[in-house]
N, C-alpha and C positions, 0 to 999 in steps of 0.2 A: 731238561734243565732240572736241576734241584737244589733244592733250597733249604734251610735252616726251619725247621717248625712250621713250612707249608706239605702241600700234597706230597706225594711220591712220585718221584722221577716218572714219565711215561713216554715211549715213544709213539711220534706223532707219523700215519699214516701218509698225509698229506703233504708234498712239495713245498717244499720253503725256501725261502731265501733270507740274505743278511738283510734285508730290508724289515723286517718280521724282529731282529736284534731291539731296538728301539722298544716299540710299543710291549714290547714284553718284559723288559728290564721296568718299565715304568708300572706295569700291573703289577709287578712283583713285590715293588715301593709301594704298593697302594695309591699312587696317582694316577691323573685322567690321561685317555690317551692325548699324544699332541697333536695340533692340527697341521691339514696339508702334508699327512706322512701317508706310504705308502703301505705300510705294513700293516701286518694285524699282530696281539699278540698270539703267543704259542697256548696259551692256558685259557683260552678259548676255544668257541670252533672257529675250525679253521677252511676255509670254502675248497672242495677237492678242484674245480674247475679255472679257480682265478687264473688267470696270466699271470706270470713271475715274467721278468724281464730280468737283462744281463749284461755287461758290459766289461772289455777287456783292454789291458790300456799296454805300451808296451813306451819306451823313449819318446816316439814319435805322437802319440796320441792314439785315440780310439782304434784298435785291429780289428774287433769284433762283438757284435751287438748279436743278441741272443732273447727269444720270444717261446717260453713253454706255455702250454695252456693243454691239461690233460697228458694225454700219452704222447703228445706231438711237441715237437724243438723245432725250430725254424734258427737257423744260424746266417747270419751276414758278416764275410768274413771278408776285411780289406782284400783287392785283388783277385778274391774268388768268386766264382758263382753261385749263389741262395742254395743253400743244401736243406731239405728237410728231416728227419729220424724221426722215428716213432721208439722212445725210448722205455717205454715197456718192452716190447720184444727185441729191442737191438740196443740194449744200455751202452753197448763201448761205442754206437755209433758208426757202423761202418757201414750201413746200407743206405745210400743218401736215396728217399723215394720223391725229391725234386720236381725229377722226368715224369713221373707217374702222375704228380700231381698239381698242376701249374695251377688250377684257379686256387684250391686251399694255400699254393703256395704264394699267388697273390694275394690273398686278402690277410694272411700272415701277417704278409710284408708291408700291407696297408694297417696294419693294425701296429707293428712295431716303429715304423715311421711316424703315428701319429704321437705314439710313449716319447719318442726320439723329440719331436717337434715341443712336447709337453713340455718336457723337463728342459728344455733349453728357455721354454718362456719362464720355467719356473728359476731361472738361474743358474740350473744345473747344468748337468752334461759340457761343461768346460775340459777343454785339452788341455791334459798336464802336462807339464816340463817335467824332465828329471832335475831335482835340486843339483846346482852346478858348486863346485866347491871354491867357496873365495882364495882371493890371494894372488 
């Protein structure tokens, strides 16, 4: 990100996500972060190990829910079965090590179920409708 009379543009090493959008537009403004968000800003550090969390939505609601932490993705994809990647070495994702590794790929999966359960008490995580067109 760059800005008008701050730092210089840098790229950030570290995993991001739109969640990070937020509290970084607001450091930028000079205000406090806000509360109960997940993000950190970019113009900080930024922790190389957090969990990023993901979610993909399609007519129907939720297709798939997605858990990085490090080099590892854990994907929950409606109708399929828990795939893992290690997306350092396999960025397109085509080597799912799953099979290879069921307890990391449990506790994954207990780990993003708990995000899943979070943000539903938090309000969030609501099924969308596609806006229908009146008339």
């Amino acid at each position: 990100m760059k800005l008008p009379g701050a730092q210089p543009a840098r790229r950030v090493a570290a995993p991001v996500s739109l969640v990070d959008v937020l509290p970084t537009v607001l450091a930028a403004a000079g205000l406090p972060p806000a509360p109960d968000v997940d993000g950190v800003s970019l113009f900080g550090e930024i922790p190389a190990q957090r969990p990023l969390f993901a979610e993909s939505f399609d007519g129907k609601g939720v297709i798939a829910r997605a858990l990085r932490s490090g080099s590892r993705k854990l994907v929950r994809h409606r109708g399929r079965p828990l795939a893992l990647f290690d997306v350092a070495s396999d960025p397109n994702e085509a080597e799912d090590l799953a099979s290879a590794a069921s307890e990391e790929v449990a506790a994954r999966s207990a780990e993003l179920s708990g995000w899943v359960q979070a943000q539903e008490g938090r309000g969030a995580g609501v099924e969308i409708s596609p806006r229908r067109p009146s008339g």
